[in-house]
N, C-alpha and C positions, 0 to 999 in steps of 0.2 A: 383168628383174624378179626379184624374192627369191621363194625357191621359198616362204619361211614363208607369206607371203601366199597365196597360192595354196591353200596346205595349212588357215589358218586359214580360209579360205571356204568351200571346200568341207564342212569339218567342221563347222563354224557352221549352218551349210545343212542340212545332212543332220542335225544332231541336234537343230536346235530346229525344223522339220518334224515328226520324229518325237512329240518330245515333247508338241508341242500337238495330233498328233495323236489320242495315249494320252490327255492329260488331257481332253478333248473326249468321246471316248469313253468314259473310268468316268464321268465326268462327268453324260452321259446318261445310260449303259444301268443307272447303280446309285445315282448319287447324287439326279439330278433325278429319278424315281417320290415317295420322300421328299420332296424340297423342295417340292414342287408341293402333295403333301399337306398338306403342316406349313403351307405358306405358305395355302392356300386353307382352313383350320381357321382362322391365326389371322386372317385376313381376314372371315371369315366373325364371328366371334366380336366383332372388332371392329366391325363392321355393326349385329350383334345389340342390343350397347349403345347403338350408335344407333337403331335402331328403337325401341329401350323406352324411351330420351329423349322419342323423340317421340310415342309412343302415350300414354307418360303427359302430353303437354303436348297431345294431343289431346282431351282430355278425353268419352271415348267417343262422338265424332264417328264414325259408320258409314263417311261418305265418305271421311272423310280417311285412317284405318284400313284400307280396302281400298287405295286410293293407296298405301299406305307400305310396303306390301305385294307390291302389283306393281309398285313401284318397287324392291323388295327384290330381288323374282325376276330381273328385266333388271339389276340392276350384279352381282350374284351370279350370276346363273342354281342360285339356291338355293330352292327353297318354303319359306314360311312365313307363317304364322298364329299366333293368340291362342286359347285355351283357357278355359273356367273353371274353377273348381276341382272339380269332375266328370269334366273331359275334355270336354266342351260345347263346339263351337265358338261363339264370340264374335261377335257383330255381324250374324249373320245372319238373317232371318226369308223366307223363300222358299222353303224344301223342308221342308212338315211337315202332319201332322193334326190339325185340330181336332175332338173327340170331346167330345158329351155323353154324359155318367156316366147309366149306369141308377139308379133311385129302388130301388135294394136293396139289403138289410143286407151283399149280399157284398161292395159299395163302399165299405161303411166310411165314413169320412168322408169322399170323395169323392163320395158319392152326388148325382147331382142335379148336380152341377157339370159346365164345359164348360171341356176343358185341351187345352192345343194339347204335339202329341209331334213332337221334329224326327225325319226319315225318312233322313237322309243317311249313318249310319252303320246303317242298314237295309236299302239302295237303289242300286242303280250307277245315275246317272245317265248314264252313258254309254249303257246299256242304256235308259233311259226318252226321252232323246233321238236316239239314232237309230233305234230298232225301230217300226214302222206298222203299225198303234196298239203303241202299248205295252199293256202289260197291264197295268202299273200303274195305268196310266191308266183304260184302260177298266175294270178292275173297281173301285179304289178311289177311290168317288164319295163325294157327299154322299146319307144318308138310307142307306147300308151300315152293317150289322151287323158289330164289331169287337170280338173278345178281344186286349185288351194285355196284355201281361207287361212287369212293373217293375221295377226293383231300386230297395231305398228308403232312401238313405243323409241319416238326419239326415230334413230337412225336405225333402228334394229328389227327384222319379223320376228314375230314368234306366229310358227304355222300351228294351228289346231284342228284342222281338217283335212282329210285329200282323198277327191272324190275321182272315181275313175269315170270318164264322161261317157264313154261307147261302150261299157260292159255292165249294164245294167244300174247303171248310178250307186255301184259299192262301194262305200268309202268306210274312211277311218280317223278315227276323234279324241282328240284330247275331249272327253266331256266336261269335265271342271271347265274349263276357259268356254266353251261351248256354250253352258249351262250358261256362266255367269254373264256373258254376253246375251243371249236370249233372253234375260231376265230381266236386262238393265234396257233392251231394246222396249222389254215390252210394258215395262216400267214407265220407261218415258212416253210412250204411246198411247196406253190405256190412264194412267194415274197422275200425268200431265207432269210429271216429276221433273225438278231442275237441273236434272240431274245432264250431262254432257255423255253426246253419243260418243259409244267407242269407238277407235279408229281403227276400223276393220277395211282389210282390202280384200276382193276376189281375183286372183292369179289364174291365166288359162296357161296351158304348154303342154310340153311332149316330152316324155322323160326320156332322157338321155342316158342314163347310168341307176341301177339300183345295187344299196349294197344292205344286205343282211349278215346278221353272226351268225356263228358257225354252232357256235355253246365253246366252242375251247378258248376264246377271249378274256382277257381276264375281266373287262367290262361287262361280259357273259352274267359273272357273279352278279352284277347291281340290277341288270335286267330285270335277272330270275326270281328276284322278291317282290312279287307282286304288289305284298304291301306297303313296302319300302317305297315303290313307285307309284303308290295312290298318296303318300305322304307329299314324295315331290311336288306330284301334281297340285295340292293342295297350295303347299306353299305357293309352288310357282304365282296362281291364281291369285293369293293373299298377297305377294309381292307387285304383281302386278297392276292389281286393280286398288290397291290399298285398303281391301275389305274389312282387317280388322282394324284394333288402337292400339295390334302391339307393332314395337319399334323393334326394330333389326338391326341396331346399329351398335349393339352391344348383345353378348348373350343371351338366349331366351333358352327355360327348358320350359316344357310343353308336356302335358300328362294327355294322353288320350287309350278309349280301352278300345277293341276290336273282339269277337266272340268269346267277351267274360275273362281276356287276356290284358294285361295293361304293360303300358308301354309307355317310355321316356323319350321325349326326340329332344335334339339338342344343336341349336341353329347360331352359329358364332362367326361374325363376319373378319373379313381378314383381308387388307391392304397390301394389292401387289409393291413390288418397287417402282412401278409405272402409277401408280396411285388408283388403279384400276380395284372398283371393290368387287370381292366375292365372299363366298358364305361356305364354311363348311356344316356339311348338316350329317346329322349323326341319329339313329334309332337304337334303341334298345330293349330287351323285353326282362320285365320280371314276372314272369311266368314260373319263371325255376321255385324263387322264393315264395309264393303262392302256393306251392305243389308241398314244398318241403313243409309251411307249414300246416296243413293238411295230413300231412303224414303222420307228424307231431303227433296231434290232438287225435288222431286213430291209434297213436302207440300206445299213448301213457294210457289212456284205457286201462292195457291189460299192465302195464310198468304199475302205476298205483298197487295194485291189488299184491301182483310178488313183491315190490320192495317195501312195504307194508308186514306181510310174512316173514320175509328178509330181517326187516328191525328187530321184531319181538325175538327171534332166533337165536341173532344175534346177542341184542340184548341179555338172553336166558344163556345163551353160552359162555360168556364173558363173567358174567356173576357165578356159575356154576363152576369156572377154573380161573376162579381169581389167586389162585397160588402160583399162576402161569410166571410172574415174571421174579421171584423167588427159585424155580426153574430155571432160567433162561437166566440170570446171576447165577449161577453152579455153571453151567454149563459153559457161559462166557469165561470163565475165571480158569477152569480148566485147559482152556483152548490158548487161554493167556500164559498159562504153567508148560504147555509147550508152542510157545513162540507164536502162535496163531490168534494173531490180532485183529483177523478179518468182519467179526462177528463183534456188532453193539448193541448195548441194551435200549430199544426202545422206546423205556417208561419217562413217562413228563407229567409228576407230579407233584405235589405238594407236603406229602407226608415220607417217614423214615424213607420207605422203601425207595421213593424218587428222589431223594438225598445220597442214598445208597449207590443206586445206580447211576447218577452223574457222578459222581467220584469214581467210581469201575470204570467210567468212559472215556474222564479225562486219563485215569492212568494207563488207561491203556492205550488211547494216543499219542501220549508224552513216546511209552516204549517203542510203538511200532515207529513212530517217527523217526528215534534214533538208530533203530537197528535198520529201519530202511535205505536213512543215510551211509549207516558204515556197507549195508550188501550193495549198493550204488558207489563208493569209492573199491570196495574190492573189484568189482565189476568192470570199474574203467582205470583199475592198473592193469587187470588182467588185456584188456582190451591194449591198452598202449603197448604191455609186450607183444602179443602178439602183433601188433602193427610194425613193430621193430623186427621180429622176424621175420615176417611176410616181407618185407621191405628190402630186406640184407637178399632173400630169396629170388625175390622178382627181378632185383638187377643183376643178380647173376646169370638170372636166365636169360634176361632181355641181352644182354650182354656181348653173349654166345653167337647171338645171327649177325648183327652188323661187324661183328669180329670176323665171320668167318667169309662177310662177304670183300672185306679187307684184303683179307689173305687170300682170298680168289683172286682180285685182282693184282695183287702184287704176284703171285705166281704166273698168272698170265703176262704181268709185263716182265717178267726174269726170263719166262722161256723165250719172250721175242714173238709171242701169238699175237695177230692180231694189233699190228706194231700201226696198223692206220689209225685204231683206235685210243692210242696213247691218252690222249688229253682227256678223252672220256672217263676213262678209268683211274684216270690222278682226280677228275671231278669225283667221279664217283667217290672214294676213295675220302675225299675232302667231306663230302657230305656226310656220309658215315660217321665220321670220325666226330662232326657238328653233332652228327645225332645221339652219339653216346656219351656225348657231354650233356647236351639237353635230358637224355633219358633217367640221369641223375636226379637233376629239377624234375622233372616229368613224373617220375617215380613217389617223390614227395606229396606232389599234388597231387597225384591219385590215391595216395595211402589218406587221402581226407575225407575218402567216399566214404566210408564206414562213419565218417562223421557228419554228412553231408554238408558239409561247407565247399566241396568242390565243384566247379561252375567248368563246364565244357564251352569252350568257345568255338562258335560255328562262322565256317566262309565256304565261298563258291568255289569248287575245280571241278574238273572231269573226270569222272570214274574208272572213265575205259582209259586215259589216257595214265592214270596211275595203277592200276594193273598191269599196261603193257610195261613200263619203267620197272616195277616188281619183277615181271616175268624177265626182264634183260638182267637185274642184276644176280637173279637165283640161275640164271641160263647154264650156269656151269653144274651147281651141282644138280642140275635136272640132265646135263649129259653125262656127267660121273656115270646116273645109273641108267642111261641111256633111257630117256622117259619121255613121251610123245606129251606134248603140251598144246589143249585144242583149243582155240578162244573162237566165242560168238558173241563180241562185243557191242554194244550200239554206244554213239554217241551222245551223251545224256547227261548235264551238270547236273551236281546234287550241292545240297548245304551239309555240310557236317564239318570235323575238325581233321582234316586231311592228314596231321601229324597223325594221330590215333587209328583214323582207318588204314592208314598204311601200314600201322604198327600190327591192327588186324587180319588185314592179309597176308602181310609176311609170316605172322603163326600161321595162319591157314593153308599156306603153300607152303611152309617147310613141314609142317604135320603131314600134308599129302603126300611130301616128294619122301618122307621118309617112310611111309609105311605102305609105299607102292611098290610092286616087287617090278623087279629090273625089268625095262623095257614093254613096260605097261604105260595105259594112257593116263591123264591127267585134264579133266574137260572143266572150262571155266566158261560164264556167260553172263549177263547181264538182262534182266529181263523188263519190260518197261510195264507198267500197272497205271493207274489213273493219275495220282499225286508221288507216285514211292516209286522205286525201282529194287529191286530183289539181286542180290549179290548170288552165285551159284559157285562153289566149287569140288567137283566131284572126284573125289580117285578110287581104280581098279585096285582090290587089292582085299583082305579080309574085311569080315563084318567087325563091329562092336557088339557083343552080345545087348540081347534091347533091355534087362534090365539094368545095365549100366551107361545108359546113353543118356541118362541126367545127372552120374557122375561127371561125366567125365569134365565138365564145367565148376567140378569141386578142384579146392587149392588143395597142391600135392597129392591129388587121385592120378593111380598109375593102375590100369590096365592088367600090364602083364610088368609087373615090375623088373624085374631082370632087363627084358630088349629096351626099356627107355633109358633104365641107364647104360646100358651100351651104345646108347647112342644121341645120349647126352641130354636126354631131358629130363627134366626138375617135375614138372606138370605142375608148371605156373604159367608156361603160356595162355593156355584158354580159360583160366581163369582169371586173367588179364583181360583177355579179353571180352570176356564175358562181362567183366567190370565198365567194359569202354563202350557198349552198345547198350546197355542200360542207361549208361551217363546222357545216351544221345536218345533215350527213350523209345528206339524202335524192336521189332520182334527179330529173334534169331534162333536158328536151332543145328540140330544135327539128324540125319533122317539112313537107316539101311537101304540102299538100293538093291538093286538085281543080283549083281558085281562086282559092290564096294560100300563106299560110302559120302554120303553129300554134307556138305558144310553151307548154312544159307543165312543172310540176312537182309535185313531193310534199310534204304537209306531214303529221306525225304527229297523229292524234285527241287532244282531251284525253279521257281514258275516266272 
């Protein structure tokens, strides 16, 4: 062997190892923190616009806006909500006070009126549902004494205080608006600032109604993030008082960290169809990405050091059985000498040997290609005759039932039985005769299942009431052998293709009625489940042994072959119909009872 060989392998080895080692490595430890950021922003962002699609197309639906919402949070694991133009959360009504105004001049024009204040940026709910009792709770009732403090922008409160007035002066604060009001009071007081007092009002009254969450609200969820709701607050205050120079009136994303954790908020206002503006505001943490790289830079530690090992090894290996793919040409070439063209030579190179083996690979392409083509045309003649047999088979079987339910009724109208029912029977009779014409067509389109080009068409009827139609037209030879027929019907439309499932009961009630012994019973029922309904029909009479109860769904499986041709079956029915409940995609089976045996399937609700 040429030592160049040898020398290119080894080198090939050892430095494209390396390399995807290093790239690997900046890869994680410097580029993907970044990426992960960037890419979960613009993902994030891109979500956002969908939300606001569909909040505007919800047309301030409560439900569907919460939905869209915690659907937001599970494909993001991002929070977010709707605002008003306040900072007000949106859609809520379940954490707040109703307060009647005292009848005094210091209410102003609120006097005498009953105004409901939400509590939630007052309030950890987390604190009012799990502490026992709360003390929310138990002190603020209905028919309590309560000083509110307002901030009053335009025509709108925003409360940030509520002081209970005769139980010790315990109250409860938005402190953001709190804070920045006291600041700005004492701003202009002490530092003579030009700045303009806020428009703060003091509310006295008597609470009439309080309403607290329960934690099973879905509004529960936004509560519960404590620090989701220090962000609100934030804004709110920023909205309101115009504390910083950022603008709202487009997009904003916001970087802020909380204990060493950093986090993305994301503030996008949104135009009702009333021209009314509001903000959706969004949090997210990259916390994940932080951890994971972290991890990184603790892994490869000990990754350097084995796939370092790994190289050299490798490297030594490769150069040690460099006659490997001189090898693996014998071997290939072999497997080509009988028919076994599954196996290619993997060598990519530049000298004889990789000359060598592209010509092994295209010719042994070229072959398997054409022999795969000629086992694929054996394949699907064999396939068409069998189709053509199975076919000549199935209508002879299908045949047999509505022939014989023909000749029932024309025997019944030759003896003069049943002579009220004349017209019924010339119907009936009519229809039959409809459906063994169709079953021809019928036949054809099902032989395409094997091909799947066949497309089952679904409509609405009544389940019970084509079973009862079944059970009248087999009513004769169910008294031939004098056989008790017990129905627990419910009335229940289902979707399916009602030609087919007729075509399936009827096998399943002649199967019953034939292999139940005289004067035994025959129990059929109907069972209702959530979206499905369960088809039942049971008969007294022998077991099927159980290792053949997933034949019996095979074409031309016969049992006991001698009694089905005496009595006339092919055993093409149930695999008929086994073909036609597949088509409709539900479960079906066959089960030993106590007894006998049960025949069962599913059909979809119409809802």
């Amino acid at each position: 062997m040429r030592a160049s060989i040898v020398f290119k392998l080894f080198s090939l080895t050892t430095l494209l190892c390396l390399f995807l080692l290093t790239t690997i490595y900046l890869g994680q430890t410097i580029f993907f923190k970044q990426y992960y950021a960037n890419r979960k922003v613009n993902d994030i962002q891109t979500n956002i616009q969908s939300f606001k699609e569909n909040y505007l197309k919800s047309s301030g639906d409560v439900l569907s806006i919460q939905k869209l919402e915690q659907d937001f949070y599970r494909q993001n694991n991002a929070w977010i909500t709707t605002l008003d133009s306040f900072g007000n959360l949106n859609n809520v009504n379940d954490f707040y006070v109703e307060v009647k105004m005292d009848t005094a001049k210091s209410n102003g024009e609120f006097s005498g009126k009953t105004m409901t204040f939400p509590l939630y940026h007052m309030m950890n709910i987390n604190e009012i549902i799990t502490s026992t009792p709360s003390q929310a709770i138990s002190l603020l009732t209905s028919k309590s004494r309560v000083a509110i403090a307002a901030y009053k922008e335009d025509l709108a409160l925003i409360p940030y205080r509520v002081q209970l007035v005769e139980k010790g002066n315990i109250m409860w604060e938005n402190e953001k608006i709190s804070k920045k009001i006291y600041d700005l009071q004492i701003d202009i007081k002490y530092n003579k600032s030009d700045k303009t007092v806020p428009p703060e009002i003091l509310l006295n009254g008597t609470i009439s109604k309080v309403q607290f969450p329960t934690g099973n609200e879905s509004s529960s969820f936004i509560y519960s993030n404590s620090l989701f709701m220090d962000r609100l607050k934030d804004f709110q205050t920023n909205l309101i008082f115009n504390d910083t120079k950022i603008s709202y009136a487009f997009l904003q994303i916001l970087d802020f960290t909380q204990n060493d954790v950093k986090y993305k908020l994301f503030i996008d206002p949104i135009t009702d169809q009333d021209g009314t503006v509001r903000y959706i505001f969004s949090m997210a943490s990259l916390q994940p990405v932080d951890e994971a790289v972290q991890m990184l830079q603790d892994y490869y530690v000990y990754l350097i050091g084995l796939v370092m090992l790994l190289i050299v090894l490798a490297a030594w290996y490769y150069s040690r059985k460099i006659a490997n793919p001189l090898l693996q040409i014998n071997r290939t070439t072999k497997r080509m000498a009988s028919l076994d063209f599954s196996e290619t030579i993997a060598i990519r190179s530049n000298d004889e040997i990789g000359d060598l083996s592209q010509s092994i690979n295209s010719l042994s392409q070229s072959l398997h290609s054409y022999i795969e083509q000629l086992q694929m045309d054996i394949v699907k003649e064999k396939q068409l005759e069998n189709t053509r047999r199975e076919f000549i088979s199935g209508v002879s079987h299908e045949l047999k039932t509505p022939l014989s339910i023909v000749k029932s009724c024309i025997s019944i109208l030759k003896d003069g039985v049943a002579t009220h029912k004349k017209d019924y029977y010339f119907n009936a009779m009519d229809k039959e005769v409809d459906k063994m014409n169709l079953l021809i067509e019928d036949m054809l389109e099902l032989a395409k299942f094997e091909s799947g080009t066949y497309t089952m068409k679904m409509e609405t009827f009544n389940i019970d009431k084509l079973i009862e139609d079944i059970c009248e037209k087999l009513s004769v030879e169910f008294s031939t052998k004098q056989l008790h027929v017990h129905t627990e019907l419910a009335t229940v439309a289902v979707m399916a293709n009602q030609h087919r499932i007729e075509q399936v009961l009827t096998n399943f009630l002649t199967n019953a009625s034939r292999y139940t012994p005289e004067q035994e019973h025959i129990f059929i029922s109907i069972k209702e489940e959530l979206d499905e309904v369960k088809v039942c029909i049971e008969n007294k009479g022998a077991h099927i042994p159980a290792d053949q109860l997933e034949k019996i769904w095979d074409r031309f499986y016969r049992g006991d072959t001698a009694r089905h041709r005496s009595q006339g079956g092919t055993g093409l029915g149930l695999a008929i119909s086994k073909n036609i409940l597949e088509l409709h995609g539900m479960p079906y089976g066959a089960a030993n009872t106590e007894d006998g045996v049960l025949f069962f399937f599913w059909l979809k609700k119409q809802v």
